[in-house]
C-alpha positions as CSV (number, residue, x, y, z in Angstrom):
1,X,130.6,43.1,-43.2
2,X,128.8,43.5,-40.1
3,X,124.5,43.4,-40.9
4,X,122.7,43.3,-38.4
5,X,119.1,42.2,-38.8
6,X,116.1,44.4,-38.2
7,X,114.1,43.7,-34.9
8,X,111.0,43.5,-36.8
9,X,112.1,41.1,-39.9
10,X,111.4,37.6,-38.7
11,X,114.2,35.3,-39.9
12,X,113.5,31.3,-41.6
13,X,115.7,29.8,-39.0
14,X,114.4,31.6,-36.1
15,X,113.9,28.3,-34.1
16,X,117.9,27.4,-34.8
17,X,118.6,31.3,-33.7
18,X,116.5,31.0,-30.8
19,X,118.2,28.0,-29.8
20,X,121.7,28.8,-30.1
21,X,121.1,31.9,-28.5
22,X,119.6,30.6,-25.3
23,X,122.7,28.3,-25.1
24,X,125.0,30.9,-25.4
25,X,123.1,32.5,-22.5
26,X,123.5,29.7,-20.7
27,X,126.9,29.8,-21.2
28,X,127.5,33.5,-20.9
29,X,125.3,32.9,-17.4
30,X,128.0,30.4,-16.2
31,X,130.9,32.4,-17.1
32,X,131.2,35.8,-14.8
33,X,131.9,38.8,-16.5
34,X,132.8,42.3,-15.5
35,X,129.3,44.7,-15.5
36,X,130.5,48.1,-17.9
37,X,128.6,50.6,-19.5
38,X,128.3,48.9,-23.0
39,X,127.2,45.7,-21.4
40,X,124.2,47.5,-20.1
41,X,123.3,49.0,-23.5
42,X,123.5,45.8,-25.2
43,X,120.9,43.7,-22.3
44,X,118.4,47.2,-22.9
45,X,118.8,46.3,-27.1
46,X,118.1,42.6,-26.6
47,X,115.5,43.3,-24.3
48,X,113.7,45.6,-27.0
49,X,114.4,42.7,-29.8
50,X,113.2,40.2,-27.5
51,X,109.7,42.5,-26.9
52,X,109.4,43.3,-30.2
53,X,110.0,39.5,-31.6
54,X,106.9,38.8,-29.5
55,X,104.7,41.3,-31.2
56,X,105.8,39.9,-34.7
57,X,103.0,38.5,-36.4
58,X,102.9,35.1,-38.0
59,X,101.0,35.5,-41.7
60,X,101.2,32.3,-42.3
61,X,99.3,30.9,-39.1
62,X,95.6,30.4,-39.0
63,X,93.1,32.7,-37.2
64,X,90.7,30.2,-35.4
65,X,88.6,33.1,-34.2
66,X,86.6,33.7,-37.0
67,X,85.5,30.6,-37.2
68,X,84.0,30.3,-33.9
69,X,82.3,33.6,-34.7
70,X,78.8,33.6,-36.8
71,X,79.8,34.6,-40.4
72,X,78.4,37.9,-41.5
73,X,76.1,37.2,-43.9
74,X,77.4,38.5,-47.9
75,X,75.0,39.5,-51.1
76,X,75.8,36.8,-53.9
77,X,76.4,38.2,-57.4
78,X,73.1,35.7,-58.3
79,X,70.8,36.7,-55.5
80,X,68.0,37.2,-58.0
81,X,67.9,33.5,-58.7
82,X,66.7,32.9,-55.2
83,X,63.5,34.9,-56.5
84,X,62.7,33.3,-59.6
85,X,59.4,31.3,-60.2
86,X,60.0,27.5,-60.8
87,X,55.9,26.9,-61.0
88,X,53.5,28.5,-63.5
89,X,51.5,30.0,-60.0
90,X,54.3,31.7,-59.4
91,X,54.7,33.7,-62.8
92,X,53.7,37.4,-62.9
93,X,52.7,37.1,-66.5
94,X,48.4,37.5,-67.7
95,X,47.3,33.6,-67.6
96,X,46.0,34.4,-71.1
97,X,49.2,34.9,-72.7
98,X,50.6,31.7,-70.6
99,X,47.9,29.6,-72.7
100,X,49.1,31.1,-75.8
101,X,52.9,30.0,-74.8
102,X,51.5,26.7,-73.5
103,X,49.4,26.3,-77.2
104,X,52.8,26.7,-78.8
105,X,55.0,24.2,-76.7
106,X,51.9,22.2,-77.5
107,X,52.0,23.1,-81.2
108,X,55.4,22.0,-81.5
109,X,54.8,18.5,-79.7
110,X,52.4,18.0,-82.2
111,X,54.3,18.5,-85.2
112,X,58.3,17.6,-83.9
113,X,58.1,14.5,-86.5
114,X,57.3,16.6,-89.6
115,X,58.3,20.2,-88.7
116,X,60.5,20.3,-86.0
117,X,62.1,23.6,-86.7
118,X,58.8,25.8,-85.2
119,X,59.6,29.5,-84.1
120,X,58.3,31.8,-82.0
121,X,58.8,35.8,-81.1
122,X,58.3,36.9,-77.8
123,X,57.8,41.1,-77.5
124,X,56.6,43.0,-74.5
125,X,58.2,45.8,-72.3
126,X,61.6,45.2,-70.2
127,X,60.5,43.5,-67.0
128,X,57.6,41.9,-68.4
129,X,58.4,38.4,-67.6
130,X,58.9,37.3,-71.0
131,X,61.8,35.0,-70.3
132,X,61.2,33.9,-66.8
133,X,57.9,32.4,-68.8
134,X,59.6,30.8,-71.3
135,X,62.1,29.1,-68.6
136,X,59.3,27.8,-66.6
137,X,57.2,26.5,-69.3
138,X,60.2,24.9,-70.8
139,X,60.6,23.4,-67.9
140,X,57.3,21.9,-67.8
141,X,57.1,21.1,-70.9
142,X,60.2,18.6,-70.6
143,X,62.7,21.3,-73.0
144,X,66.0,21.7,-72.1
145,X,67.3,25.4,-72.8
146,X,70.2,26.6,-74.7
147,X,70.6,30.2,-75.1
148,X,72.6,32.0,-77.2
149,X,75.3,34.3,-75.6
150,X,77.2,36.9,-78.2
151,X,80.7,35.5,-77.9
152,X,83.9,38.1,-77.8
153,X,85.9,39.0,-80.8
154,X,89.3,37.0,-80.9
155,X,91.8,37.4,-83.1
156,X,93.5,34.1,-84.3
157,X,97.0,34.1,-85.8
158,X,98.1,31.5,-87.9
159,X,101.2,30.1,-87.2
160,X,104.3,28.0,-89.0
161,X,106.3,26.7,-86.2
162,X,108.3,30.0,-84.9
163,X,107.6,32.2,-87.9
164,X,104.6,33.8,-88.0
165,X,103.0,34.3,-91.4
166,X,101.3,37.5,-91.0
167,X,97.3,36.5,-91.4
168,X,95.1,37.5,-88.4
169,X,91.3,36.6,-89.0
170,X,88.7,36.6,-86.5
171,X,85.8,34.5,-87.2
172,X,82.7,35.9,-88.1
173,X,79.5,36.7,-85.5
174,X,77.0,35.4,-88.1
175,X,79.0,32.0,-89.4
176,X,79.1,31.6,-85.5
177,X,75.4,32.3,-85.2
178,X,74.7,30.1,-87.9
179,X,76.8,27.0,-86.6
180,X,75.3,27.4,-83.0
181,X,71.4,27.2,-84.5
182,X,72.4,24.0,-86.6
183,X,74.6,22.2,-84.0
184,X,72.7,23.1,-80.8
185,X,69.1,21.8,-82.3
186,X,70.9,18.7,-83.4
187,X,73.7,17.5,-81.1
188,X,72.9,17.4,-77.4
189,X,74.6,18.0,-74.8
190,X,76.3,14.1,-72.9
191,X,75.1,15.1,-69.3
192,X,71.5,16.4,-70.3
193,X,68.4,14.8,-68.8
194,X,66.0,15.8,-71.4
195,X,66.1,14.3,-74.9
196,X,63.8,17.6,-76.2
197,X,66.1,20.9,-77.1
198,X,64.8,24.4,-77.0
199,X,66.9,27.1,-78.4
200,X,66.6,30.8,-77.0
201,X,68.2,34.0,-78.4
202,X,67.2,36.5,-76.4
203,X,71.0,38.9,-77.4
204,X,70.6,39.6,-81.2
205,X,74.2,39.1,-83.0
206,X,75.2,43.3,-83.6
207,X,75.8,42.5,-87.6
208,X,72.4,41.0,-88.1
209,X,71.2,45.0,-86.6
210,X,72.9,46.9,-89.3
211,X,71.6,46.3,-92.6
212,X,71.3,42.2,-93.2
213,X,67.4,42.2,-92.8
214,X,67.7,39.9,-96.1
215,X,70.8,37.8,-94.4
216,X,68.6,37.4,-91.3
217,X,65.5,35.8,-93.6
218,X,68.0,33.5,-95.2
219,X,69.2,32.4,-92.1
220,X,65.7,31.5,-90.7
221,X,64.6,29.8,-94.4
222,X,67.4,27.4,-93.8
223,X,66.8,27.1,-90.0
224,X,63.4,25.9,-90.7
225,X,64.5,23.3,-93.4
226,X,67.5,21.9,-91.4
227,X,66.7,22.7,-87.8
228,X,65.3,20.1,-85.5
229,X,64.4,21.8,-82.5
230,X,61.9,24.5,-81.8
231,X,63.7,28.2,-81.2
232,X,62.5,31.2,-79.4
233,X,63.3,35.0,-80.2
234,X,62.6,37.2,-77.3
235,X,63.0,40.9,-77.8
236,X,62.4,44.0,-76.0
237,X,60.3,47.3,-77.4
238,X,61.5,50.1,-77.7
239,X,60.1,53.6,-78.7
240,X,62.5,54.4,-81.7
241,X,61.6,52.3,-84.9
242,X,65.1,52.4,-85.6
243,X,65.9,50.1,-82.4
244,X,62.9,48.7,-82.4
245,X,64.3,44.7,-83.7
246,X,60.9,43.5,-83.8
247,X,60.2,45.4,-86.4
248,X,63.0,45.5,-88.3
249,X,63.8,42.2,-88.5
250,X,60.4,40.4,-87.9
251,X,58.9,42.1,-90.9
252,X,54.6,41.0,-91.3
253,X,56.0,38.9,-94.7
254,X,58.9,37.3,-92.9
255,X,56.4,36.2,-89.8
256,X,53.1,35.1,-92.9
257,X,55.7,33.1,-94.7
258,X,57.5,31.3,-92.4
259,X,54.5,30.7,-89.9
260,X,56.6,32.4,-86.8
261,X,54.4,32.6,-83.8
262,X,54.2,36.3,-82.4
263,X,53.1,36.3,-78.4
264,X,53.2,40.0,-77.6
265,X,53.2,40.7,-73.2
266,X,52.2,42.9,-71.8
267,X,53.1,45.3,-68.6
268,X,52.4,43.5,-65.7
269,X,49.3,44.8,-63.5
270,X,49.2,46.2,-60.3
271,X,47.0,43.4,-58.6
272,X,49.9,40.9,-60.3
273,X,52.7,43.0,-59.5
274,X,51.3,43.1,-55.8
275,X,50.9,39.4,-55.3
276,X,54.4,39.2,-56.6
277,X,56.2,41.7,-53.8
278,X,54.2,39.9,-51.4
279,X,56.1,36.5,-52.6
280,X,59.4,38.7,-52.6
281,X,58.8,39.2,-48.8
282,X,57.9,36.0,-47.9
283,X,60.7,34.8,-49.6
284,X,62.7,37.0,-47.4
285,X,61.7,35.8,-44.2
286,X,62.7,32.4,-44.8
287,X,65.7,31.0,-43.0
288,X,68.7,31.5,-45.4
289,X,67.6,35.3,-46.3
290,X,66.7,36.3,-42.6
291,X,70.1,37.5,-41.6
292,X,70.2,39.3,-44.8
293,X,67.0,41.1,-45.5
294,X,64.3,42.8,-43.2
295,X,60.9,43.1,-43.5
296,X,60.0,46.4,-45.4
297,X,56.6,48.2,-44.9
298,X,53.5,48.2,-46.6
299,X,54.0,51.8,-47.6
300,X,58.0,51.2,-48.9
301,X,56.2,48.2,-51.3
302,X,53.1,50.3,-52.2
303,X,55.6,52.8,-53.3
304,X,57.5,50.3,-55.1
305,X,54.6,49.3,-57.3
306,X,54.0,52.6,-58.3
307,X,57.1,53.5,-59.2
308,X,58.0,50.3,-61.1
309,X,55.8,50.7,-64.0
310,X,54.9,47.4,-64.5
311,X,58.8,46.2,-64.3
312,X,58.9,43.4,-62.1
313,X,62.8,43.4,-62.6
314,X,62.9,47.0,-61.4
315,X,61.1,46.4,-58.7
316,X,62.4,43.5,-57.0
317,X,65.8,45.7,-57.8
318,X,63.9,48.5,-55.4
319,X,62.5,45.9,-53.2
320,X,66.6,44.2,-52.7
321,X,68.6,47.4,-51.9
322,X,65.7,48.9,-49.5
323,X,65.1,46.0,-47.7
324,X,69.1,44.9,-46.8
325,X,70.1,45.4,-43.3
326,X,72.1,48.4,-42.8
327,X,71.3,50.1,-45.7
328,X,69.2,53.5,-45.2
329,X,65.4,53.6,-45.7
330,X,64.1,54.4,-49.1
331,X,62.6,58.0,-49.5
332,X,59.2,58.3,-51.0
333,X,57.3,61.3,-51.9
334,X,53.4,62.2,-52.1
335,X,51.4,61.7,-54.9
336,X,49.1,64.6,-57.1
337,X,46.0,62.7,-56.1
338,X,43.0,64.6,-56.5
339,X,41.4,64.3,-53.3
340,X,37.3,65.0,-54.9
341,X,37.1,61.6,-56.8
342,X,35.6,58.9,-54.5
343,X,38.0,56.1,-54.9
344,X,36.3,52.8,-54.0
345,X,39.5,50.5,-53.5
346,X,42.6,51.6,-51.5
347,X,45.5,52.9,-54.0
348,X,48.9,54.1,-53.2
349,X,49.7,57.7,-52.4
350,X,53.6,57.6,-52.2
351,X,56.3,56.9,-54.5
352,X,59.8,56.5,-54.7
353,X,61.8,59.7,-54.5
354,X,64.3,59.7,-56.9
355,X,64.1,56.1,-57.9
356,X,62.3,54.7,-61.0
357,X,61.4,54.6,-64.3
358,X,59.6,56.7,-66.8
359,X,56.2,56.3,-67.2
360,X,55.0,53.8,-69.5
361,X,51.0,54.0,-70.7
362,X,48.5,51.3,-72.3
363,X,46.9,51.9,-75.9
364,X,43.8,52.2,-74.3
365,X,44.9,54.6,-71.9
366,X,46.8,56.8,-74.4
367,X,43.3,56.7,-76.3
368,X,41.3,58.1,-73.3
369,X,43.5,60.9,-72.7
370,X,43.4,61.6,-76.7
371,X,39.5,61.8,-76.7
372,X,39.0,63.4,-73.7
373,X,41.6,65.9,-73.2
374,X,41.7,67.8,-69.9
375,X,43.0,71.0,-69.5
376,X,45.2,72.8,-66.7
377,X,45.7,76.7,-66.3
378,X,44.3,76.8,-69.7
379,X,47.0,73.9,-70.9
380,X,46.3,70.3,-72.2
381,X,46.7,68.0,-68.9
382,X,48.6,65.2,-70.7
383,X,51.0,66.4,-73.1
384,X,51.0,65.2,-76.8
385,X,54.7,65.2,-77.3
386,X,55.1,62.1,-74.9
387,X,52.0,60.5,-75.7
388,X,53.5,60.3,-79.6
389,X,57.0,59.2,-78.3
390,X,55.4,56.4,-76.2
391,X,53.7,54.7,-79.0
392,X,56.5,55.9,-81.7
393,X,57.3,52.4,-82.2
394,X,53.5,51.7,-84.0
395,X,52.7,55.0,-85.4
396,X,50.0,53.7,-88.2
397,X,48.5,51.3,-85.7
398,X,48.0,54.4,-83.2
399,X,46.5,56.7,-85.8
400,X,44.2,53.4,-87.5
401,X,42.6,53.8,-83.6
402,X,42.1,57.1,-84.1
403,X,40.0,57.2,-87.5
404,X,38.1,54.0,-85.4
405,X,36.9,55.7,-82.7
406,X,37.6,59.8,-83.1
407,X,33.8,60.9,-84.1
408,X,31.5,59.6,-81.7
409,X,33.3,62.2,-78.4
410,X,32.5,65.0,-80.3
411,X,29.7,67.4,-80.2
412,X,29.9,69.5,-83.0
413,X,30.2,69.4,-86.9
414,X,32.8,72.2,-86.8
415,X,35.0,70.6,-84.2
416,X,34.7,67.4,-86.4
417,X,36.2,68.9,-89.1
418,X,38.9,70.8,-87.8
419,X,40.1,67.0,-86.4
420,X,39.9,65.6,-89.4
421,X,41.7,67.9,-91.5
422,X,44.9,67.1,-89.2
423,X,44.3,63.6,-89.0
424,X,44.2,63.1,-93.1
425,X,47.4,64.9,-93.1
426,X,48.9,62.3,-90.8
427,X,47.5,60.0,-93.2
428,X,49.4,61.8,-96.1
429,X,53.0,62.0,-94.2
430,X,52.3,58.6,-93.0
431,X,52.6,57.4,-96.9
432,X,56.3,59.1,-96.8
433,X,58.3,55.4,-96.2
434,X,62.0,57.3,-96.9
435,X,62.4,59.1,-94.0
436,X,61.1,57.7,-90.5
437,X,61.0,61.5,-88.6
438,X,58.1,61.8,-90.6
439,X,56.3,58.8,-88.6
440,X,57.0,60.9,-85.2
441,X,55.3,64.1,-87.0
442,X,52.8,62.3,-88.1
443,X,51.5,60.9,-85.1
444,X,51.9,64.1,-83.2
445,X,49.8,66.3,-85.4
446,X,47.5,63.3,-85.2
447,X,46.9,63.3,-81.3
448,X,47.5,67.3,-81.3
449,X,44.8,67.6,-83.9
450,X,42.5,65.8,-82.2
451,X,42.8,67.0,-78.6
452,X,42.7,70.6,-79.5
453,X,39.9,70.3,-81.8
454,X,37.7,68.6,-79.2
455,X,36.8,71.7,-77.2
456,X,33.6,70.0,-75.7
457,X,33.9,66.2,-75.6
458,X,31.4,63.9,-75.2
459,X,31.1,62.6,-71.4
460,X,30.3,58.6,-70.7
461,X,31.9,55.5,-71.3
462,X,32.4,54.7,-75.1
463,X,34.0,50.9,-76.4
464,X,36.8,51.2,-78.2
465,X,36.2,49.2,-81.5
466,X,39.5,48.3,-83.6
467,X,40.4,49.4,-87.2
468,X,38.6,47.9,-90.4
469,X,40.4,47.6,-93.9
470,X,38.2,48.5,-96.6
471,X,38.8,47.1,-99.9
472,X,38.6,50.1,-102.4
473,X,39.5,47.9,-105.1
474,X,35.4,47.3,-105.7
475,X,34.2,44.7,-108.5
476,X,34.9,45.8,-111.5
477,X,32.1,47.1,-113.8
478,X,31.6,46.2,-117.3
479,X,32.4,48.7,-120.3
480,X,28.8,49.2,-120.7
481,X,28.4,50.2,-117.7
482,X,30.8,52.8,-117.3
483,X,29.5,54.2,-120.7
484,X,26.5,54.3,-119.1
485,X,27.4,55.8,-116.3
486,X,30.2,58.2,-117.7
487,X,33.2,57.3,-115.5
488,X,35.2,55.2,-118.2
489,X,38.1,57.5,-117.9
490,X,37.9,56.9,-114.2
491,X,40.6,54.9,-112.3
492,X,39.5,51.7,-110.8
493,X,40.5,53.1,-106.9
494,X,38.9,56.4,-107.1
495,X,35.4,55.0,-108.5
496,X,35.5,52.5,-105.5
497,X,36.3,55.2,-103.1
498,X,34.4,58.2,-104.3
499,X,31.4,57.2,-107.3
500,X,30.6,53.7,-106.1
501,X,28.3,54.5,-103.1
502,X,26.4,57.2,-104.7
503,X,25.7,55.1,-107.7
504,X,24.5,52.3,-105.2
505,X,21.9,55.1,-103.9
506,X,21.2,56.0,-107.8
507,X,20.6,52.3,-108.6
508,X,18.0,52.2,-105.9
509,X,15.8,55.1,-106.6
């Protein structure tokens, strides 16, 4: 067989070829030979072998130019670690709720001999800062962290020699869940620092979020009589009470009993969130992140701010992919500002364009625009349906506010009553505990009631004052009383709520 190799395929032994050929050319050289016509064709085809051997490529050699050249600088998979705080100064959190965390790492030195099994549930909005906190002050406080990651399904086979017998198990999220919070707060780690533990769950196990609310309480009962380290629960709200953890697991007798400490953040402020993007910037400038980021303007961060919400994580996410050389400039659009009102302190006018999150509003701000509605075209300004899907999550709490501070904005007797016949009916489908749709209806008829009842409200600032229990379960009277006064066939609950202020007033007289 005659193959002959390709000009382009670059042979092992190229060396030996080369070699052997160039002595053969010196041999053919010394040896004269008659010039003919396929002579010629074979020099022009070792000339073309010879050119194109030259332009093979070695894959195997190493390109020295890029080192000599600057490397172009690449965005880590962890770039937000370069941002986080590693001092208190440095946290975007309310410096009251940093005392309350720092009273409960202080708690739990004070007790670690006695009851060293101490929780505590952080809630607050996503972006809030509610782990960043807990690393710093951990931190601080000497703790070493150990968090608790949900671990992948795996099936396990069990095996006799070659012959398989059939049975395929996978272990159980909650027996894992369990054996983490008892071998984690006991057993440390060999190359840890720190001698003090401080467990963090922060990803619920999915099978405790079905239906095991009583599986979850037995797990923390024995946690607190076998544990011996402090652990942390931090959990995000939501608007649905059917995702909302915090209060499906964390019920108010689970938290009474077993003493759990419940440090609820809030969305951060604009004046935090501000000195926080100006950190962010700074951070930017500096030496290892200059050939990475540029410096964004005032009016790109302003519009950040706005548009985060009170996320910090959302907006250092805005602040990263705006300010990265080469990428295209972030769009932002006007604000509806009314231009009347006299604003004393400079405030943002622009936002980002089509980046963002929904809107997220305080109780007390939700309460404003319930007691002074403001209309538009003959339409409510602020519209009820959203204000009773933002605070869906707390619907008694919400209408408790309400019944608190409803009667002093209004004017008249008529619009006063109108408002109250649709907030006692809130009360009544309120009391309906077997289906949670009624919650949602409840509070809208609530805040709907109330705003379109208030035709004229009451202008000036008002405090909000918080909800009072009453105790209708008065002191009971004796049988010679309630002879006297004729309500012995009278329950107990309705003579403390409807007879036992007017017979105060008849005792009187």
């Amino acid at each position: 067989l005659n193959i002959t190799q390709k000009p382009w395929v670059r042979s092992a032994f190229s060396e030996l070829n080369a070699s052997q050929s160039s002595s053969i050319d010196e041999a053919s050289v010394s040896v004269p030979a008659k010039r003919t016509r396929s002579a010629s064709t074979k020099a022009r085809a070792s000339k073309t072998a010879t050119a194109t051997a030259s332009k093979i490529v070695d894959l195997t050699a190493v390109d020295d130019v890029c080192d000599n050249s600057p490397a172009c600088p690449v965005v880590s998979d962890n770039w937000m670690e370069s941002f986080a705080p590693s001092v208190s100064d440095e946290l975007a959190v309310h410096p009251k709720k940093l005392d309350e965390l720092r009273d409960w790492f202080r708690h739990c030195g004070a007790v670690q001999k006695k009851f060293p099994a101490q929780i505590c549930l952080l809630t607050g909005p996503a972006g809030s800062g509610k782990t960043a906190a807990l690393r710093v002050q951990a931190k601080e406080f000497g703790y070493e962290l150990q968090e608790w990651i949900n671990p992948i399904d795996c099936e396990e086979i069990s095996t006799l020699g070659d012959q398989p017998s059939g049975n395929c198990y996978a272990t159980s999220q909650l027996d894992v869940f369990k054996s983490f919070l008892l071998r984690a707060s006991r057993y440390k780690s060999l190359l840890a620092m720190q001698s003090k533990r401080l467990l963090l769950v922060e990803d619920i196990p999915n099978i405790l979020l079905k239906d095991a609310t009583s599986t979850f309480e037995e797990l923390l009962i024995e946690y607190t009589k076998y544990g011996k380290s402090p652990l942390v629960f931090i959990v995000a709200d939501s608007k649905s009470r059917m995702l909302n953890i915090s209060y499906k697991l964390f019920t108010d007798q689970l938290k009474t009993n077993l003493r759990i400490e419940h440090i609820s953040f809030n969305a951060i402020a604009v004046t935090i969130m501000q000195k926080s993007m100006k950190r962010f910037c700074s951070i930017m400038q500096q030496q290892p992140h200059k050939a990475l980021y540029k410096v964004p303007s005032q009016n790109v961060v302003d519009s950040i701010v706005v548009c985060a919400q009170g996320d910090i994580r959302n907006a250092l996410i805005n602040l990263h992919f705006g300010s990265l050389i080469g990428a295209p400039s972030i769009a932002t659009t006007k604000l509806n500002i009314s231009t009347s009102a006299t604003v004393r302190k400079r405030k943002a006018t622009n936002t980002l364009k089509s980046i963002g999150r929904d809107e997220s509003i305080t109780m007390m701000h939700a309460l404003g625009r319930v007691f002074n509605p403001k209309y538009e075209d003959n339409r409510l300004q602020h519209n009820p349906e959203e204000l009773a899907e933002a605070f869906y999550s707390e619907p008694r709490n919400f209408v408790n506010f309400i019944h608190a501070n409803y009667l002093p904005h209004f004017r008249d007797i008529a619009h006063v009553n109108d408002a109250v016949n649709d907030i006692g009916l809130a009360d009544m489908l309120l009391q309906e505990y077997r289906d949670d749709t009624l919650a949602l209806v409840a509070l809208n008829t609530a805040i709907r009631g109330c705003m379109v009842a208030n035709a004229a409200p009451v202008s000036g600032w008002m405090p909000v004052r918080g909800p009072k229990r009453f105790n209708v379960q008065s002191t009971t009277t004796t049988l010679t009383e309630q002879n006297l006064l004729g309500v012995s066939n009278i329950s107990k609950g309705l003579y403390a709520s409807e007879y036992s202020s007017f017979v105060k007033c008849i005792a009187k007289k």
